[in-house]
MINUTOR-467877 format. One record per residue: residue in one letter; x, y, z of N, C-alpha, C in turn. Coordinates in steps of 0.02 Angstrom, whole numbers, plus 50000, padded with zeros to 5 digits. Last residue first. Layout:
// MINUTOR-467877
AXYZXYZXYZ
...
END
This chain:
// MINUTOR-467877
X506834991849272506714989249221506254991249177
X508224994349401507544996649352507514993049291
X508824984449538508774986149462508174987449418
X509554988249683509164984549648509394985649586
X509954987249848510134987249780509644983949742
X509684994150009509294992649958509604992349882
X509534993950194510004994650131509784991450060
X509785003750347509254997750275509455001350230
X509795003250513509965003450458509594999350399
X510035010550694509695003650644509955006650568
X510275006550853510515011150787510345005150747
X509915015251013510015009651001510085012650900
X509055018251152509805019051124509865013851103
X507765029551234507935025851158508725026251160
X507795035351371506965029551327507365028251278
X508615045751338508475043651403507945036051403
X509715041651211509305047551259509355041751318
X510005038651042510585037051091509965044051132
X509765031950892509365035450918509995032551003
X510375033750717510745031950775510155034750834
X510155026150551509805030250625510345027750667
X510595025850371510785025750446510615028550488
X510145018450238510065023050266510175019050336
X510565018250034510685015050112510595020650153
X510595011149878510055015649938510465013149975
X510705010949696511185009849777510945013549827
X510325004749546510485008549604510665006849659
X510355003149378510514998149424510865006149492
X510005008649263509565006849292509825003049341
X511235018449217510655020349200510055014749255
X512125014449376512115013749305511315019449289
X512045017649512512755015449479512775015249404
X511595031549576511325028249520511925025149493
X511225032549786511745030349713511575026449658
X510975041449891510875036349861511215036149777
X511015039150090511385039550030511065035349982
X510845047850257510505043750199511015045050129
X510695047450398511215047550364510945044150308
X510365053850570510335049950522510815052950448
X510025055250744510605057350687510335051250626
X509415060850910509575056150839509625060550791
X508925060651104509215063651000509255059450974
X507705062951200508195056651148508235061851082
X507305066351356507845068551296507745062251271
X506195069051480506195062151411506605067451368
X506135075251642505975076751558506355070551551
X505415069351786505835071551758505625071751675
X503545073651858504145068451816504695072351799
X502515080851853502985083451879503695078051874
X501405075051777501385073951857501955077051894
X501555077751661501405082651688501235081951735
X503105072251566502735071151583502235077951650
X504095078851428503895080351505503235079451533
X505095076451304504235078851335504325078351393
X505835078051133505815080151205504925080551232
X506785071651028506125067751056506225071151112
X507895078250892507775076450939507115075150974
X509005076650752508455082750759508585077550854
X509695076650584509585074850639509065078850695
X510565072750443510025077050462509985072850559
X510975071350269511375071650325510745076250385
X511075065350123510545069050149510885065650234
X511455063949965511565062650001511435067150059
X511755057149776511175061849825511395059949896
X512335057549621512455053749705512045059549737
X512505059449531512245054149526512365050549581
X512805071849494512175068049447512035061949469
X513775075749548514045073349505513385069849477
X512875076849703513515074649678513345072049622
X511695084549785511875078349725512585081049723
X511235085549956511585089149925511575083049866
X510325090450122510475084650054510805090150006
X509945091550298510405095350233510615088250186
X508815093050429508965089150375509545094950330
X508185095250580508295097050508508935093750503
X506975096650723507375091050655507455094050599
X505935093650853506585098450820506875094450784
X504605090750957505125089450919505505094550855
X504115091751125504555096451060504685092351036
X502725091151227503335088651201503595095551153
X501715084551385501865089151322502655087851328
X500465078051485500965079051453500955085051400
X499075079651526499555073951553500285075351534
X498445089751453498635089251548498905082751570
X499315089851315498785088751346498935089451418
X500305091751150500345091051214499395092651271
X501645095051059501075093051064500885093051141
X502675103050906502465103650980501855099250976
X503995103950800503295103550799503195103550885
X504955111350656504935109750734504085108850771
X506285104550513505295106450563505325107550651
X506775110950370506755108850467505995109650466
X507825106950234507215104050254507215103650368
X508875109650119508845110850183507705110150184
X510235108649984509415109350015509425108350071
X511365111349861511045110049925510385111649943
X511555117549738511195109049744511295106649800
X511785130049700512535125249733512305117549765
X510985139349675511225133949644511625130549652
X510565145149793511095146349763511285144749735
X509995128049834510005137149884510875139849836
X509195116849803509535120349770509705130449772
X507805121349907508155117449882508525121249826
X506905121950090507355124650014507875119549973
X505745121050198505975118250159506365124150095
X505045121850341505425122950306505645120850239
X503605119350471504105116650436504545120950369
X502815121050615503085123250553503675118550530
X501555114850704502025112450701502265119050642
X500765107450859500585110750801501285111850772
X499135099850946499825099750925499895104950875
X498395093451085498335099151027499115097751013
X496935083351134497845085251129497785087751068
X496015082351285496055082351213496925083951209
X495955067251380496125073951373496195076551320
X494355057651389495365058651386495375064951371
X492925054851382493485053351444494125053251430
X492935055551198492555056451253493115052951334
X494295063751137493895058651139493595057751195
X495365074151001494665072651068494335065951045
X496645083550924496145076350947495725073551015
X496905095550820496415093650892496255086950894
X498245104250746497735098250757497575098550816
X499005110350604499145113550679498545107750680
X500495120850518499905115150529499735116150617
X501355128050377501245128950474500245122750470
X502625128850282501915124650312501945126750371
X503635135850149503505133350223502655132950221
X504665131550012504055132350038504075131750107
X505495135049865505505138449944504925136549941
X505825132849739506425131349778506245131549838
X504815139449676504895134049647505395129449716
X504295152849776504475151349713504655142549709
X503485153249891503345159049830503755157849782
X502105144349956502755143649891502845149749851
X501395140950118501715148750061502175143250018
X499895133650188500845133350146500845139050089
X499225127250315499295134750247499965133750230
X497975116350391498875118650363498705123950324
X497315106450520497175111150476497935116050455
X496195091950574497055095450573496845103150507
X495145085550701495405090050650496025091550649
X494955067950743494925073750758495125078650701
X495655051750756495165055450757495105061650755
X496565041550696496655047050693496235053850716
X495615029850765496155027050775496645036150755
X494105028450865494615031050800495315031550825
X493745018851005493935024250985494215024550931
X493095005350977492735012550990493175017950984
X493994994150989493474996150925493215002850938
X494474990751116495034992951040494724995650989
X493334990551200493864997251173494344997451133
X492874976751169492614980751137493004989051138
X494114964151140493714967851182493504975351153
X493654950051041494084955151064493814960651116
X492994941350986492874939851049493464944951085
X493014944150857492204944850894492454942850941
X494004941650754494204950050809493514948650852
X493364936250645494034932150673494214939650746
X492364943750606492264938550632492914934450673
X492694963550644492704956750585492454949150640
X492634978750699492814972650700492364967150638
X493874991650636493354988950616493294981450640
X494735003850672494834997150692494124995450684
X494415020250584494395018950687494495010150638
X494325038550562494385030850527494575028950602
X494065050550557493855047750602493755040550594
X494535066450520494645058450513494455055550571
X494565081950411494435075550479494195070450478
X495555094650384495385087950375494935086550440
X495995108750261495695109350315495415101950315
X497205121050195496905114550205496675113750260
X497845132450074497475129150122497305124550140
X498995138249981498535133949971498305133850073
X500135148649860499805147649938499215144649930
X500455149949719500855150549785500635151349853
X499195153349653499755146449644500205146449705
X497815157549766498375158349719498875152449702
X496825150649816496635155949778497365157249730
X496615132349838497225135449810496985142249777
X496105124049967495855129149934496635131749900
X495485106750039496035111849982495845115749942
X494765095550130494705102350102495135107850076
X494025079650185494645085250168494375091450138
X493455066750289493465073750253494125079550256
X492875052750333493615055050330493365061850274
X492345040050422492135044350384492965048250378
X491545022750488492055028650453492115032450454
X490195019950525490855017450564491435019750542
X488565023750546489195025950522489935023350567
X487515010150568487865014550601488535015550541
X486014998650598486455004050539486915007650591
X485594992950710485554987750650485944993250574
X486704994050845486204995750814486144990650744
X487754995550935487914997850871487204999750829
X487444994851083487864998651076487785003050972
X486624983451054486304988651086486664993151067
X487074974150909487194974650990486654980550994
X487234964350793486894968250812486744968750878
X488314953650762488614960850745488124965050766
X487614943050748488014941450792488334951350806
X486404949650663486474941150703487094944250749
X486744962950574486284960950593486694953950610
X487264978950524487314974450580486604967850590
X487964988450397487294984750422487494978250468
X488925002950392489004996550424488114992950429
X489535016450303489045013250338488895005550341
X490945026750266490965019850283490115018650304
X491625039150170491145038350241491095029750210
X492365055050132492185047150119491975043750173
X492315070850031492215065150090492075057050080
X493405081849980493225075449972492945072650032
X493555097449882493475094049923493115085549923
X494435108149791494405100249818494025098449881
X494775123649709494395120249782494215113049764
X495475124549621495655127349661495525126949710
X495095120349481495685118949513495745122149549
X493655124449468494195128849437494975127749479
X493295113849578493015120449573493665121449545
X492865097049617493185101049608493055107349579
X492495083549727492305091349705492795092549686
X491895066549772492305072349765492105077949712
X491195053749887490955058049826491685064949846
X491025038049911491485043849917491195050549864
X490675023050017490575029849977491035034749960
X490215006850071490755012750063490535017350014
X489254997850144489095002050094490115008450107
X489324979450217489354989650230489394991250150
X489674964850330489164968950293489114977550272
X490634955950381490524961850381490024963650326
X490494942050428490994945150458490774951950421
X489164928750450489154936350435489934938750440
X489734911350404489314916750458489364926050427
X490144901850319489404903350304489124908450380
X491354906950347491224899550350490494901250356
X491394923050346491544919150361491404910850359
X491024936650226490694929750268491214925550271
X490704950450189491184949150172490714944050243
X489964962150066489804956850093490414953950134
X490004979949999490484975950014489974969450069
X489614990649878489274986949909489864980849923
X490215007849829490405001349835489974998949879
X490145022049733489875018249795490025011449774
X490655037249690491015028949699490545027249767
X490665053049593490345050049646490605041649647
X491315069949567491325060849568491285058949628
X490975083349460490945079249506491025072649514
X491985098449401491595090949388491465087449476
X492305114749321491855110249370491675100649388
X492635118949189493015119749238492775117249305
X490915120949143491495121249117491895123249201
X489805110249247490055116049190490655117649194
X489915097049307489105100149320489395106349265
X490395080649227490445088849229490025092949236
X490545065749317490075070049264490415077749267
X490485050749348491155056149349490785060349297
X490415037349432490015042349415490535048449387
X489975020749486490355025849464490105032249429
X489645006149595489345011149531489755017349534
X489834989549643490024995749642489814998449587
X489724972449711489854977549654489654986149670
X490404957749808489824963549813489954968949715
X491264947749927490884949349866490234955749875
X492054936950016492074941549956491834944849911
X492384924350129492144927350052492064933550057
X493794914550216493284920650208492994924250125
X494294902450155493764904050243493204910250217
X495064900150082494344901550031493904901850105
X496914907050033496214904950065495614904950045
X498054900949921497454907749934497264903549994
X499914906149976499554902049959498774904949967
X500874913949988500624916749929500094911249912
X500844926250154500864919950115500584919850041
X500344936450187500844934250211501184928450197
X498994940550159499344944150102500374941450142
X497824931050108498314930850152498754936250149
X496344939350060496824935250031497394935750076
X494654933650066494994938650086495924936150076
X493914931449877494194926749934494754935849966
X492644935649759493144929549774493184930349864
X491904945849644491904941849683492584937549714
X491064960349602491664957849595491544950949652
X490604972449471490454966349505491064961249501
X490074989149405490314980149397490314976749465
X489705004949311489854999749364489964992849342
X489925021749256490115013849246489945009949306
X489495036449176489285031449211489635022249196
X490085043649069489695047049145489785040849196
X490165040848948490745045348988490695045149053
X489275024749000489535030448909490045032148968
X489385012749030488905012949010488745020148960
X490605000449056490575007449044489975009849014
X490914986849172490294990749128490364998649115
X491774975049254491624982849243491314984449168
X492134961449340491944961649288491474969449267
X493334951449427492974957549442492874959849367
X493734940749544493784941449495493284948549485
X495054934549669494634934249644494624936449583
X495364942349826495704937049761495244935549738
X495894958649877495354953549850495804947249790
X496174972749962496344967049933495774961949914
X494964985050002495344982949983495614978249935
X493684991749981493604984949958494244982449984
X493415004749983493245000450043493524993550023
X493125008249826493165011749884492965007049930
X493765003149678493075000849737493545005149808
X494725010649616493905012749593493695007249633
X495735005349641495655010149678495155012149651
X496244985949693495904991249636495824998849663
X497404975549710497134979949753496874988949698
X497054957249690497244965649661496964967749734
X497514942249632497544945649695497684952749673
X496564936749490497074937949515497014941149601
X495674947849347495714942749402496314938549414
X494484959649264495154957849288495154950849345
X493874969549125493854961649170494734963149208
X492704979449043493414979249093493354971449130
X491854985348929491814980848962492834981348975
X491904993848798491634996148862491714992648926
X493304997648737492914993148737492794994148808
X494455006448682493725008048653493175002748671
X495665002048762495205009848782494705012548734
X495544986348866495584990748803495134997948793
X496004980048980495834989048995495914989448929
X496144967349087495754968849018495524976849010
X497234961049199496764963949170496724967749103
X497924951649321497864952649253497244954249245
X498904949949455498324952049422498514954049357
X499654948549609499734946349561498874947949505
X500244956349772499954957549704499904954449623
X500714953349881500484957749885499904959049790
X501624939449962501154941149869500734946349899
X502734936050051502124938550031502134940949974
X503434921850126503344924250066502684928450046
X504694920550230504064922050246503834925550155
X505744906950321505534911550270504974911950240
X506044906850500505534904250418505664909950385
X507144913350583506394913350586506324910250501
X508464913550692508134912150618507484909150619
X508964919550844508674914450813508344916250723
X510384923050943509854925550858509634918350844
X510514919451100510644919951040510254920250990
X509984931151246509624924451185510004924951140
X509904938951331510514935351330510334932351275
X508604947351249508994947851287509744944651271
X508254941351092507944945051147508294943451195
X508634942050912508804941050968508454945651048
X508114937650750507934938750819508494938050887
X507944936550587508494934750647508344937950700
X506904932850450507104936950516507654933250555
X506694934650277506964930750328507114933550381
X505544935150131506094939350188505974934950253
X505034940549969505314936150016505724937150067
X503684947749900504224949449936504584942249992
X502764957849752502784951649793503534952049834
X501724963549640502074964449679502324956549747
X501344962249474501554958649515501874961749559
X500104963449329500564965549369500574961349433
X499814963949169499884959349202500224963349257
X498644967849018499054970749088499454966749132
X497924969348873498034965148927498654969048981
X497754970648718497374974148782497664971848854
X499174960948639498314962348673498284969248719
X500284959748620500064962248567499354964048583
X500704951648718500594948248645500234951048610
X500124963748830500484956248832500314953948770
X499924977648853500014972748778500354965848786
X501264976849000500864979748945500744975848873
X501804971649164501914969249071501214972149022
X502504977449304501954976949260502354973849183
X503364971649477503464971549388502554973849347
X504354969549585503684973949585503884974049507
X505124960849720505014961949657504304966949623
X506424959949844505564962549826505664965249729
X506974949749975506864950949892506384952849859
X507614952650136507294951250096507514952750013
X508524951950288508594951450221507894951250177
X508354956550454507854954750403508184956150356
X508834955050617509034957550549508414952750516
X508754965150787508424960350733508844961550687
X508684963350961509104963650918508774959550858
X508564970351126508014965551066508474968150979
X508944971451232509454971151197508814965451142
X508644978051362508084973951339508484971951297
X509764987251410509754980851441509454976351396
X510044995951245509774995351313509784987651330
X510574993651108511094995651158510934996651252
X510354985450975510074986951042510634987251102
X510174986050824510824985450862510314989050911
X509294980150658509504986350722509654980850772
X509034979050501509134977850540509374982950610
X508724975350299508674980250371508694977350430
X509104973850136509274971450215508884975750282
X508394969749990508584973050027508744971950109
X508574970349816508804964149878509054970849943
X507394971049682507974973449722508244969849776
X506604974249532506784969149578507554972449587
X505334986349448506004985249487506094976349546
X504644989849291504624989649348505234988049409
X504104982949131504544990849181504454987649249
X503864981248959503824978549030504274984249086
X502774976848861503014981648867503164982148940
X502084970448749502654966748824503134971948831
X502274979948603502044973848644502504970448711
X502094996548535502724991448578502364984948623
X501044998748417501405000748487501784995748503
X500995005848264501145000848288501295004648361
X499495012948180500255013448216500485007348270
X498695000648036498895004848131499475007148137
X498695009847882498935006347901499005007748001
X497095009747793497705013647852497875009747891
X496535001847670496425001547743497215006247769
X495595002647536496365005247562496095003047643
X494834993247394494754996047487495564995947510
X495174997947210495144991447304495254997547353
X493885007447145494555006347164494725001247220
X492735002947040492905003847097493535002747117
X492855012246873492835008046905492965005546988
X491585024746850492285023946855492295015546893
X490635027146703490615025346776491245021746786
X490955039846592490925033746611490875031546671
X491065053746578490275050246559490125042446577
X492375056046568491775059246625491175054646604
X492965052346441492925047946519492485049146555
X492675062146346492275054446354492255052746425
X493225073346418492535073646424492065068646395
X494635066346504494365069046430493795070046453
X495865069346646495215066646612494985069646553
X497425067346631497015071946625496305067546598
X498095050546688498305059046660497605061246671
X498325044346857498225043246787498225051246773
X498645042246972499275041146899499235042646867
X498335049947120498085046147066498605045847004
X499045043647301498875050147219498855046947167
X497985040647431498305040247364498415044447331
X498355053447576498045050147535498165047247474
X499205050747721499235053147650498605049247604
X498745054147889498945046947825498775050847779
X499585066447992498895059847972498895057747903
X500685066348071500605066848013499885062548010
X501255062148227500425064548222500415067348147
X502225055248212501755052948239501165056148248
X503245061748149502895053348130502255054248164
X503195074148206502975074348149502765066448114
X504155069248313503445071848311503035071848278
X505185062948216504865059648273504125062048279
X505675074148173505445072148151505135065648173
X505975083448307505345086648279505325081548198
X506295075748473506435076648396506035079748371
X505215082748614505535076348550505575079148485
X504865088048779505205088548695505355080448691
X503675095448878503835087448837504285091048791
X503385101049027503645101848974503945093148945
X501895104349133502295101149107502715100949010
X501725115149263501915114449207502265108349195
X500235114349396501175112449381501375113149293
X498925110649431499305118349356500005116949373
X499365103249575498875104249514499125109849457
X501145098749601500495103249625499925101749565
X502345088849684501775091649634501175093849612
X503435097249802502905091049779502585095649728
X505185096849774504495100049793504045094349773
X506175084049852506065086949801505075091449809
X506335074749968506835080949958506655084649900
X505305064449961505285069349982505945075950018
X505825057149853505385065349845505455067249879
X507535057949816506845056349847506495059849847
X508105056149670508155060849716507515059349760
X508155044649571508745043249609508725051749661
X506525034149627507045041349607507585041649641
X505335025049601505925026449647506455029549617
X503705032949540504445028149552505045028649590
X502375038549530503125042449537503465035949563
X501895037949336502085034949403502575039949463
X500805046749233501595046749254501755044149338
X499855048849096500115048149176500685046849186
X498745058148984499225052649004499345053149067
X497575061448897497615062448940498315055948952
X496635059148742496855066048789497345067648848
X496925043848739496765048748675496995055448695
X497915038348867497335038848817497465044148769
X499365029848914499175036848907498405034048856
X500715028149062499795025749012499695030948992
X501945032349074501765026249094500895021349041
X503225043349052502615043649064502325035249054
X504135047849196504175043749118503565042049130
X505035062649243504645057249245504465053949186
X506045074749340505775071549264505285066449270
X505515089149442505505083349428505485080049345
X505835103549434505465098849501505745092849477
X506345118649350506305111349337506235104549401
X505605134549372506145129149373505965123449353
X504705141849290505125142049244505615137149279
X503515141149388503845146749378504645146749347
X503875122449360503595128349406503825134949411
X503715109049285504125115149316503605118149340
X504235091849260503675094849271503975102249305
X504535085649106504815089049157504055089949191
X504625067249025504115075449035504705077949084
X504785056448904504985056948975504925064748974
X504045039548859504235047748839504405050548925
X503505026848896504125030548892504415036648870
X501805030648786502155025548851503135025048832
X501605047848684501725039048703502315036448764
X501045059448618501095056548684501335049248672
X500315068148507500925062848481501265058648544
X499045070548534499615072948503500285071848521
X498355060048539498095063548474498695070448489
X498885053848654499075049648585498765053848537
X499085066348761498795059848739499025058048667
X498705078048902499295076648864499285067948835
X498645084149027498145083248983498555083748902
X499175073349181499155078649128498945075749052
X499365064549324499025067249263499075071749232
X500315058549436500325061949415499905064349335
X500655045649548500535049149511500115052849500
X500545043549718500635036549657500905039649606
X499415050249758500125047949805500705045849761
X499115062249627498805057549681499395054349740
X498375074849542498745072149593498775069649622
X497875082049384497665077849453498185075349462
X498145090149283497545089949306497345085849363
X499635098549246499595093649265498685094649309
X499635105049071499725106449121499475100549174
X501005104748935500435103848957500205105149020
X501945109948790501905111648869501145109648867
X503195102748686502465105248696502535105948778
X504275106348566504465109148627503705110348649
X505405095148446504575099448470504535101948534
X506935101448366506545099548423505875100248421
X507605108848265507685102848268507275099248314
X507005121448180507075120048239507015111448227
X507225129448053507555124448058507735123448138
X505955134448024506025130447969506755126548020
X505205137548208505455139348140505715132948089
X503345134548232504315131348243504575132848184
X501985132048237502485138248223503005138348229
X501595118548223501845121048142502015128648156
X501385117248380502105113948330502255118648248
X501045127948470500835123648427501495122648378
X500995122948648501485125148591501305123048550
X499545121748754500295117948711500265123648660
X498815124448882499195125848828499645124748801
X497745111148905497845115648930498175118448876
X495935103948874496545103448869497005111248889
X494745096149013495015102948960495745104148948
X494595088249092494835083649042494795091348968
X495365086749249494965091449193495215089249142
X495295071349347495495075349325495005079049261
X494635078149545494555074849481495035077449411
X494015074849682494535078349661494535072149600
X492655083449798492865079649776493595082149737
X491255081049945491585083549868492245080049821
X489925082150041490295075750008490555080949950
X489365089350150489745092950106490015087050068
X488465080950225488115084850174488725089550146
X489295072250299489085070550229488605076050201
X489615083650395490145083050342489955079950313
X488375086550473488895091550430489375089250387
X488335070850517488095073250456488145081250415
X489215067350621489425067650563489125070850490
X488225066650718488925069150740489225070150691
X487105059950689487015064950698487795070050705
X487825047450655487435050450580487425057850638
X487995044350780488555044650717488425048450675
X487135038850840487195044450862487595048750817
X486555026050787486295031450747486565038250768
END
């Protein structure tokens, strides 16, 4: 219970990050002169996630799955993207593997501009609303009026048609491996085959199907040892089909997923059945099996099961809140392995203040109820905080205290792998963007734990792109850390440049300095890297990246290499 007292400043700020379902400013089409060939709408982007990208931008005006957006910023151009799902108001946009990596490209902010063009008779298909009959007949007499007209047949409007098996995604063949140049001479290669596919409207339905999954083979060598070949190792990360029609209240899915409306739940095989009960409020219920994710065969050792409630309301204009509680069971061969409540509640304030907490509580009871834990105890928690007063400078303020949760197959482990958090402590950043091309970060963190030394770190970083329009960029950081046992530097910048549209190529290196604080000699290791990537076709690409790490602790050079094909 000491938990609740150590933490409960931060569940009484639970907030949050949501998207505004207020539309932003588009271009209205019927002011386009008589002979503009183009529609030219601007929307603005309402939520941000690792994954993608939202904006308030939908099938009531004229939006549809493959349309392809800009997203800008003070008039430059960041990123294209293809938009992926879209509802009535609101669409999305994956971020996918790009022939410019992101992270050489700015990131995407909340109010980011997004610009759509299409044809302007294209446009005009698609949001003309249906003509009505026109009648044949001539001029009514003042007999006719007196007659009761006969009923005309029932017109039905005709649907817009959408694209069925609507399919995207990427299969690639990739290598990685490293060259050991110290005595220990631990030498690996790994080939693999990673496929990652969705299918939309499967046959014309509501229906979804998606698949991540990966085959890969090791070669080992440890010391004098010749390379040994290891099994081939097949993981299914993701096979699932689901039921997301967007006027039907009820959601089904089942398969191996990894859902992001159950908070805590992770992976699951099984099945899972969701209730929209209006705008505000949904929950459901899910059940099955913890799923190998190293093999594609299931297990049924460990179960699975519990349901979750949802919440996403608007306290007033430009304001909303969301709330996600999940009830998680999870049993071993008819014994306990975890029992807990996950939570999250998020904030948002006039796009400008976010905040989110999420917290974990654990019920302990038979084998899981010690002295130490108790029959309740907070075993999570994780809080953020993003203030954006202006578009060009934001704030942030975190803390984490996510920590190694034990389970039934981990009960005879020893109890300090479990007690201390695994990120614990505060970090806190300010980033200037004063234009589209230029941002720097200064960050800075405390990690404490009862009997160790705390350690502070802190760091700036750099970033420009397209300097002079000559489509170079430049990315440094130099960061510091360090405690009464130690302290360090690290130093690293980077230079990428495109070629010809269709070659990106990013040349960078930096170095690992510390000095132990018993008076030890200092720890040098530099390194050099070397990244290249290449769109051989519209959908068939070419990744490869080179480390060389050569010091005092590290010598040795690795590499990974990735062709695939978009789909």
């Amino acid at each position: 219970m000491k938990s609740f007292k150590k933490f409960g400043v931060l569940i009484s700020g639970l907030a949050g990050i949501l998207i505004l379902q207020k539309a932003g400013a588009q271009q209205p089409i019927n002011d386009a002169p008589p002979n503009e060939k183009e529609a030219r709408l601007e929307f603005r982007v309402r939520y941000v996630t690792p994954d993608a990208i939202y904006f308030n931008g939908g099938t009531s005006l004229g939006v549809r799955p493959g349309d392809k957006i800009w997203v800008t910023r003070g008039g430059q151009k960041i990123v294209q993207l293809e938009v992926k799902y879209v509802s009535e108001h609101n669409a999305s946009c994956l971020f996918d593997k790009e022939p410019v990596p992101r992270e050489n490209t700015p990131a995407v902010r909340v109010d980011d501009l997004v610009l759509w063009t299409i044809p302007l008779p294209e446009y005009l298909k698609r949001t003309r609303p249906p003509e009505e009959p026109k009648s044949t007949a001539g001029p009514i007499s003042p007999a006719t009026k007196t007659r009761p007209a006969a009923p005309e047949p029932k017109r039905f409007v005709p649907k817009r048609r959408s694209p069925n098996n609507d399919l995207n995604g990427q299969l690639s063949l990739q290598a990685f491996g490293q060259h050991d140049r110290s005595a220990l001479r631990y030498n690996f290669f790994e080939s693999s085959a990673y496929l990652r596919l969705s299918l939309d409207r499967v046959a014309g339905l509501p229906l979804r199907l998606s698949t991540r999954a990966r085959s890969s083979q090791n070669r080992q060598q440890f010391g004098g040892i010749s390379i040994r070949p290891q099994p081939m190792v097949h993981r299914v990360y993701e096979i699932a089909v689901e039921f997301t029609a967007p006027n039907a209240p009820v959601e089904f899915a089942a398969g191996r997923m990894l859902r992001h409306d159950w908070r805590g739940v992770g992976y699951l095989d099984g099945v899972a059945l969701g209730y929209r009960f209006n705008e505000i409020w949904k929950a459901g219920v899910f059940a099955g099996s913890q799923p190998d994710l190293y093999h594609y065969n299931l297990r049924f050792d460990e179960k699975k099961l519990g349901g979750f409630v949802q919440m996403k309301k608007p306290v007033r204009q430009n304001v909303e809140l969301l709330f996600t509680a999940t009830g998680v069971g999870q049993y071993m061969r008819q014994q306990i392995s975890r029992e807990y409540l996950a939570a999250e509640i998020a904030f948002n304030w006039l796009s400008k203040l976010y905040l989110t907490q999420y917290l974990e509580i654990d019920y302990n009871r038979k084998w899981r109820k010690t002295a130490q834990t108790g029959v309740i105890n907070l075993s999570n928690t994780y809080f953020n905080a993003s203030y954006y007063p202006q578009p060009s400078i934001s704030f942030g303020l975190s803390y984490d205290a996510r920590r190694l949760i034990r389970t039934w197959e981990m009960r005879s482990l020893a109890d300090s792998l479990f007690d201390q958090a695994l990120r614990q402590g505060w970090r806190a950043n300010v980033s200037l963007q004063p234009s589209a091309l230029m941002r720097l970060t200064l960050d800075g963190g405390l990690q404490q734990y009862k009997g160790t030394p705390n350690v502070y770190s802190a760091g700036v970083s750099a970033n420009l792109w397209n300097v002079l329009r000559s489509g170079v960029g430049f990315n440094a950081r130099f960061s510091y850390f360090g405690n009464s046992l130690s302290a360090g530097f690290y130093p690293a910048l980077e230079v990428s440049r495109s070629f010809f549209g269709r070659v990106y190529a990013t040349v960078g290196g930096g170095a690992y300095w510390y000095r132990m604080g018993n008076g030890g000699p200092s720890q040098n290791n530099p390194w050099e890297r070397v990244r290249l990537d290449i769109n051989l076709t519209r959908r068939f690409f070419l990744s490869g990246t080179f480390e060389n790490f050569h010091g005092d602790t590290m010598n040795f050079g690795r590499g990974f290499a990735d062709l695939g094909w978009r789909f």
